[in-house]
N, C-alpha and C positions, 0 to 999 in steps of 0.2 A: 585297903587292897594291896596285898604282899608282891607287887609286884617284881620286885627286886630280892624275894628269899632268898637267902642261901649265899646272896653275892656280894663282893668285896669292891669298894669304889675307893678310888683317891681320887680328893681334890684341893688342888693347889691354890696357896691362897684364900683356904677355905675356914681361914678365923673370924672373917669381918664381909660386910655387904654383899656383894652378893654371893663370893663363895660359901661362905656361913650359909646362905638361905639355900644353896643348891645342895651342899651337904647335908641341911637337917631335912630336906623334902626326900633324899636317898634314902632316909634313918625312917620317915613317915611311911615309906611305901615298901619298907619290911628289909632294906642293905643287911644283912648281917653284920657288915664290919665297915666303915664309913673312919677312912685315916682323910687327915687334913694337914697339912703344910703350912707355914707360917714363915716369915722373914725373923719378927725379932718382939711383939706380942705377950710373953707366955699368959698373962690374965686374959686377956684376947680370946686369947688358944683353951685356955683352965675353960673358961665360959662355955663356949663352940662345943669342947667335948663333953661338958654337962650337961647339954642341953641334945647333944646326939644322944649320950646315954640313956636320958630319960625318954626318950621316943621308940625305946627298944633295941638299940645297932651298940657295937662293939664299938669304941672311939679309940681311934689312933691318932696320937700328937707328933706331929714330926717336924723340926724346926732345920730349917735349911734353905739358901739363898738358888732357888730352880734357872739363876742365871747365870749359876758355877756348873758344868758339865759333871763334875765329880759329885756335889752334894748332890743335883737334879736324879744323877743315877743312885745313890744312894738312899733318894727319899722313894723311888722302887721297888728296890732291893729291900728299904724296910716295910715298908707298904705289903710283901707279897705277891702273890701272883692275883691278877687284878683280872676284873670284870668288866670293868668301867673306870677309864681315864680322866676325867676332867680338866684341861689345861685353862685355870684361870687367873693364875697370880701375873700380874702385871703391875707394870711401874713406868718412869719415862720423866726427860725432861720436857717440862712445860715453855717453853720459849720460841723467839720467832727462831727464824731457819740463819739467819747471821752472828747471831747472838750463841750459835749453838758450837761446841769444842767437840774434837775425835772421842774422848773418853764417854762423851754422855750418848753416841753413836753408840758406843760400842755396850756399853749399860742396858740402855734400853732397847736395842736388838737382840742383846742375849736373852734377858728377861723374857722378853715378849713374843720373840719369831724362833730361835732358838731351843730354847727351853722344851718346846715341841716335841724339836724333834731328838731331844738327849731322852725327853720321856719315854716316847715313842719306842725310840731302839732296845728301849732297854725294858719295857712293860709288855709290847707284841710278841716275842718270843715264847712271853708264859701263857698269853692269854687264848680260850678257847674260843670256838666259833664262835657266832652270834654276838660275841663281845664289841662294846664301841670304844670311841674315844670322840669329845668333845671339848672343843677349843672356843672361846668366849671375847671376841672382839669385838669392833664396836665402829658406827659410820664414818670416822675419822680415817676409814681406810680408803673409802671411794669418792667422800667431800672434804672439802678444805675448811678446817676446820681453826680459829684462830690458834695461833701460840702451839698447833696441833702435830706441826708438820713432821715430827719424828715419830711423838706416840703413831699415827696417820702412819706414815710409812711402814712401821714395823708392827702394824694390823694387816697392811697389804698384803708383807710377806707371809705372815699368818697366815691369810686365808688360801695365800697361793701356796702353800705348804698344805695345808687341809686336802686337794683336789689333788695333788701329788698323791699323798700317804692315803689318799681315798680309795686310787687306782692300784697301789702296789699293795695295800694289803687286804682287798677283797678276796683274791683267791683264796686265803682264810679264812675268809666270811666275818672279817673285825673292819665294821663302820666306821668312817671318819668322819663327820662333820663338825660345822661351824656356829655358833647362835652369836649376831650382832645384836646390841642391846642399844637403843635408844638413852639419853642423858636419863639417868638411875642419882637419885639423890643419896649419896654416899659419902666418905669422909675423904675419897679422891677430889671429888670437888674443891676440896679449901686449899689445892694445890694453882688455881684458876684465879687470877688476878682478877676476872669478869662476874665471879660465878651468880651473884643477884641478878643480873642481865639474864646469865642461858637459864637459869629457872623461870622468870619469865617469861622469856622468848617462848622456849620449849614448851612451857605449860599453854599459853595462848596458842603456841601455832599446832599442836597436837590436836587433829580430830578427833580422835578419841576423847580429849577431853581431859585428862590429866597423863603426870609422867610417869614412865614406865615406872614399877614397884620392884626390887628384888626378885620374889614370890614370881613375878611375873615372866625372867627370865628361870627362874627355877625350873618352873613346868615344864617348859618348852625344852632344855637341856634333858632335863628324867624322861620326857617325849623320846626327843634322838637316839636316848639309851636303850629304850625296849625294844621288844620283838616290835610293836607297830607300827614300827621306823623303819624294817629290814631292807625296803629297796629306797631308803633314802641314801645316798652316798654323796661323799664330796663337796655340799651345798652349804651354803651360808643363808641361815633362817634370819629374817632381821624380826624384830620385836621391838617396835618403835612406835604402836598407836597408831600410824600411819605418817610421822612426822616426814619418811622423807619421800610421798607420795606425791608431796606439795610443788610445784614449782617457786 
């Protein structure tokens, strides 16, 4: 189902877990042209784009750090004028909140809350009606989450940026939302001094019954992107099995 003909998507962070899988689901449902962003990768990246290719989409490599103001606008500018945004590259120090220095503040708020919106300014100009843009954070923003508390912070501001940019750029009719992602077993993990713990955790305390999948956030992202989405704005879809349904 070609849902996406004809159209051009970036997405950031889109070499590995789950950008990788929201990018090759664009390339399944007909993107034309599917660029991806990378920090520092290239076999990563060589892979991602072979694997867009083969699904029928144009693949664009683009290597640049989206929590430098100047690369974030130039990985745009190469990108094209876009159809759909995806803001998923993310990063962050893992530590308690005493333990944490000004520089890794200012790291992982660029990265993460930032980034946003350098993409934003500089990709809504070109883009046509109907167009979205989706940002990919995670419940460390509204629970306290161990070792969390800056990645957590700088999801907050995320998503309080998303409900901003939701309202100011509807009158153009370009959607903004959010998809938080329940714990995704991916290669962030091994930054988790705990991580055999919340796989457990997570896996037992999820009604659903196991942990979210990539694919699983994939969907629901290429969701927000279409016409079927049109009067969703602003929101933050959680995709968590029902993990945080629980008390």
């Amino acid at each position: 189902m070609a849902v996406f003909a004809g159209k051009s998507v970036l997405v950031t962070g889109g070499s590995r877990g789950i950008g990788r899988e929201i990018a090759l689901r664009f390339a399944e449902l007909g993107a034309a042209k599917v660029a991806i962003s990378y920090l520092r990768n290239d076999s990563a990246a060589e892979e991602a784009g072979e694997e867009i290719r083969g699904r029928g989409a144009q693949a664009l490599l683009l290597r640049g750090n989206v929590g430098e103001p100047e690369k974030a606008a130039g990985l745009v500018e190469q990108a094209g004028p876009l159809d759909v945004l995806v803001s998923n590259a993310a990063t962050g120090v893992i530590r308690p909140a005493l333990e944490l220095e000004e520089r890794h503040w200012d790291w992982t708020m660029n990265a993460n809350a930032r980034a946003l919106l350098t993409l934003t300014r500089h990709a809504a100009p070109q883009m046509q009606p109907g167009s979205a843009i989706v940002a990919i954070t995670s419940l460390g923003s509204v629970r306290v989450l161990e070792n969390y508390v800056l990645v957590g912070t700088s999801k907050a501001a995320l998503e309080a940026l998303v409900r901003y940019l939701a309202v100011e750029l509807s009158p153009q009719d370009i959607r903004v939302n959010a998809v938080s992602a329940g714990l995704v077993e991916t290669g962030a993990l091994a930054f988790f001094p705990n991580r055999e713990e919340m796989l457990d955790w997570y896996t037992k305390r999820t009604p659903a019954g196991r942990l979210v999948e990539p694919r699983d956030v994939a969907e629901v992202v290429c969701f927000l992107a279409s016409p079927a989405a049109g009067m969703i704005r602003g929101q933050t879809v959680v995709v968590d099995g029902g993990y945080s349904l629980l008390a």
